[in-house]
Backbone bond lengths (Angstrom), bond angles and torsions (degrees), N, CA, C in turn:
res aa  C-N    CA-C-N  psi(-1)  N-CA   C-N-CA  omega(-1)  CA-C   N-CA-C  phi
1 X - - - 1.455 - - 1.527 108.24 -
2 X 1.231 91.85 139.82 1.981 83.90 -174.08 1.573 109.66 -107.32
3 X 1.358 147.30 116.20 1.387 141.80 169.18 1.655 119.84 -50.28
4 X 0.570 123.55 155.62 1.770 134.55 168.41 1.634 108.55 -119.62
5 X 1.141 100.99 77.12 2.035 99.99 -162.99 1.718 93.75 -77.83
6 X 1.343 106.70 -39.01 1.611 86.68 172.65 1.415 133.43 -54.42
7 X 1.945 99.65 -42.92 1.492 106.84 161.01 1.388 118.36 -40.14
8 X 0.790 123.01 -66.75 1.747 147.57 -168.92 1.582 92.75 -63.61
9 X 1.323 163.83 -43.76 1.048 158.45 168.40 1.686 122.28 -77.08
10 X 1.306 94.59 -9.14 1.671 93.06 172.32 1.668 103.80 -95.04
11 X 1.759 103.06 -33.87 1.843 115.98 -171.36 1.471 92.35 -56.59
12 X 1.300 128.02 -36.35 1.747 143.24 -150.62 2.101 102.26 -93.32
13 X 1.229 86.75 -21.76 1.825 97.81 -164.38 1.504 122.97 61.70
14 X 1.526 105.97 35.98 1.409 109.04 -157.01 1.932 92.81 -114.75
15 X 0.965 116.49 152.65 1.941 128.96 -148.80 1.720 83.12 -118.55
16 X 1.760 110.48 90.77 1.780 100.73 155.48 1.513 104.04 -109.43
17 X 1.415 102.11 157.72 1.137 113.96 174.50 1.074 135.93 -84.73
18 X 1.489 155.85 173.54 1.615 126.39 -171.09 1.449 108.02 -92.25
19 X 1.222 121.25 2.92 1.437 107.10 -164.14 1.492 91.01 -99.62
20 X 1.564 125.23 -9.64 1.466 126.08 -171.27 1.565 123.99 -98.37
21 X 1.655 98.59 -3.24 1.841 106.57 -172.18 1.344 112.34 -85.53
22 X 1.269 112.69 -8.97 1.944 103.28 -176.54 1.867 89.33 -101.41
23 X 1.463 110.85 5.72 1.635 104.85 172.45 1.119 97.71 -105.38
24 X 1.496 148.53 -10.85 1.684 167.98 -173.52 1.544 107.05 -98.27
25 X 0.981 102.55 -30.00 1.795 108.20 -172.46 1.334 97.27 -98.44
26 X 1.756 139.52 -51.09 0.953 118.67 169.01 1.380 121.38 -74.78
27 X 0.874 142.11 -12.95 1.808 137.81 166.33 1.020 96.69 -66.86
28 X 1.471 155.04 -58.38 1.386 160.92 -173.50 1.654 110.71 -58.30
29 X 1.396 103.69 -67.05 1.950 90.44 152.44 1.284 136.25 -52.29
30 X 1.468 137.10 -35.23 1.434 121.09 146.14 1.564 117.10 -54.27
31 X 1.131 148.27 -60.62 0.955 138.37 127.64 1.579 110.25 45.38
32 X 1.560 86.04 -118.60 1.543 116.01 170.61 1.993 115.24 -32.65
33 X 1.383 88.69 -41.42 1.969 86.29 177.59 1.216 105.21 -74.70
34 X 1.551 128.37 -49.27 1.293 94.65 -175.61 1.098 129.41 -93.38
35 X 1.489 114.28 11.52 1.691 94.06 152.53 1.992 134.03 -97.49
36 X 1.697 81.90 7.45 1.483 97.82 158.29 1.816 111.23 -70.81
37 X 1.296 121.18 -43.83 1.263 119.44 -174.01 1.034 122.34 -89.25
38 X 1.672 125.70 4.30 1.123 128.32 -178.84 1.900 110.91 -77.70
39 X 1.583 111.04 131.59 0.978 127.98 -175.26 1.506 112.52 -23.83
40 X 1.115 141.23 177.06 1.564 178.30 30.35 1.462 109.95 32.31
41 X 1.603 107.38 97.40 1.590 107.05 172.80 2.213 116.84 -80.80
42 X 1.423 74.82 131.02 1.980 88.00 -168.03 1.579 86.50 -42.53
43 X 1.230 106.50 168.13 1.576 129.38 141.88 1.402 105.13 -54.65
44 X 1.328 120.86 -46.98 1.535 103.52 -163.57 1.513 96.96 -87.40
45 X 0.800 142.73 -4.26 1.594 117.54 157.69 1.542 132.90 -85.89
46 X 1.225 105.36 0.31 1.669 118.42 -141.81 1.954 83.18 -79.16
47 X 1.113 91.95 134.58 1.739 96.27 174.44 1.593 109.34 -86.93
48 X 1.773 108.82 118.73 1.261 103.16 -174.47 1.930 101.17 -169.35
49 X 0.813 136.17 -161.91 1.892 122.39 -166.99 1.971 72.95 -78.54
50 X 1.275 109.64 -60.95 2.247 93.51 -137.05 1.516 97.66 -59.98
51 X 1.492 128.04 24.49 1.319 101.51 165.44 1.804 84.38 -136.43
52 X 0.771 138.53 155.04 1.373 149.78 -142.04 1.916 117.86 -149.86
53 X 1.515 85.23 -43.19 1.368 87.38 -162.21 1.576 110.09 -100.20
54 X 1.472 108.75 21.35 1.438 127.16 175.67 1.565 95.14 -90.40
55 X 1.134 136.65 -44.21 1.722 140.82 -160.85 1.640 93.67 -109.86
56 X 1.480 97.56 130.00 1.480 116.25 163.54 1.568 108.30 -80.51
57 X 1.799 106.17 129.50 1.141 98.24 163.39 1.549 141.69 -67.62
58 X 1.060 119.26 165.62 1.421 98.13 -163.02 1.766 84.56 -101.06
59 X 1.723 123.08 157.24 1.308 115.53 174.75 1.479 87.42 -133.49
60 X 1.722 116.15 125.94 1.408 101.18 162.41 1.299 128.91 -69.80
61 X 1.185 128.15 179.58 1.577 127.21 176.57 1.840 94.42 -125.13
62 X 1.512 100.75 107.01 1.754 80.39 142.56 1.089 123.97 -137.16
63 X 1.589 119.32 -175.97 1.267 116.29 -172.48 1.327 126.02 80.78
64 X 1.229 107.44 -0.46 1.696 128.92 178.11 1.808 109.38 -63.02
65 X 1.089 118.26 -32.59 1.575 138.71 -174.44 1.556 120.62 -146.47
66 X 1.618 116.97 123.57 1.268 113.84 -167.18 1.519 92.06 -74.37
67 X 1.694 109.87 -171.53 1.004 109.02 165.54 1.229 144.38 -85.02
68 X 1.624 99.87 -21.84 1.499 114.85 145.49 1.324 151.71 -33.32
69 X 1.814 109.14 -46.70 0.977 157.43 -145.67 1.699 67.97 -99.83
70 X 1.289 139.99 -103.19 1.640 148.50 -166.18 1.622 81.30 -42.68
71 X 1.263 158.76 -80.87 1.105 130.08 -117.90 1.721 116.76 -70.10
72 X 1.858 95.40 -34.38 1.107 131.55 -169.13 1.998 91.89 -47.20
73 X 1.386 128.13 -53.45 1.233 133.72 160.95 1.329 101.37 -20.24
74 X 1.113 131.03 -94.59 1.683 144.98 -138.58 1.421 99.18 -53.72
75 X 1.351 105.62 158.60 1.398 128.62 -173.67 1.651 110.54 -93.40
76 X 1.138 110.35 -6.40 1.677 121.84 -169.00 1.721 118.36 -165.15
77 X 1.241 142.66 126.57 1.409 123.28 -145.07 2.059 92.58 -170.19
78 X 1.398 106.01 112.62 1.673 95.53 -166.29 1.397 84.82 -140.45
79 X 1.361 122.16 104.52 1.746 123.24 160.04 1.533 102.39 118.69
80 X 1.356 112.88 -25.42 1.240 128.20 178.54 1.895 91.38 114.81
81 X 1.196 110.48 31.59 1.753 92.91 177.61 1.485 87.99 -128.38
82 X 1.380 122.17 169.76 1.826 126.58 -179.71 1.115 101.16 -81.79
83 X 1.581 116.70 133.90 0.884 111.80 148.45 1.683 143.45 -100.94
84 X 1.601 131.97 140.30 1.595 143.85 -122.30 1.819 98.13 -125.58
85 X 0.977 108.87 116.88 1.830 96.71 156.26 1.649 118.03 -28.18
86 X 0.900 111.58 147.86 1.553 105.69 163.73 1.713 118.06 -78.20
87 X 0.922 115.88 136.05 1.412 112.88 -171.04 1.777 117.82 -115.12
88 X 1.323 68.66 -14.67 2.692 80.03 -174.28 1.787 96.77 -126.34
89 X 1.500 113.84 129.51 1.301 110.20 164.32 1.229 110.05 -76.73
């Protein structure tokens, strides 16, 4: 397979020099091989609903902390909502 690192560095807007592309072309061909040789994921691992017991469900928690209880944290607190620097004129 042949690279076009200049192609690929102009698509990128990125400035190589010529003495650096046959060091760009080979980093980019290892690269490229090993993710040619990288394995084949089974069916049975593939994360998706028919296997289930690969993904933890998620369980929310509420009610763990009033709202008080969190406000009491904050450094600044007006209405019962936080109050933020302003950040946009």
């Amino acid at each position: 397979m042949n690279i076009d690192i200049k192609h690929i560095a102009k698509l990128a807007r990125l400035k190589i020099e010529d003495d650096q592309l046959e060091k760009f072309e080979s980093e980019m061909q290892n690269i490229v091989n090993m993710v040619e040789n990288l394995p084949d994921i089974d069916d049975e691992l593939a994360l998706d609903e028919k296997n289930p017991m690969i993904l933890r469900k998620d369980k929310a928690v509420t009610d763990k902390y009033t709202r008080q209880e969190l406000m009491a944290n904050a450094p600044q607190v007006k209405a019962g909502c936080l109050v933020v620097p302003k950040t946009v004129e």
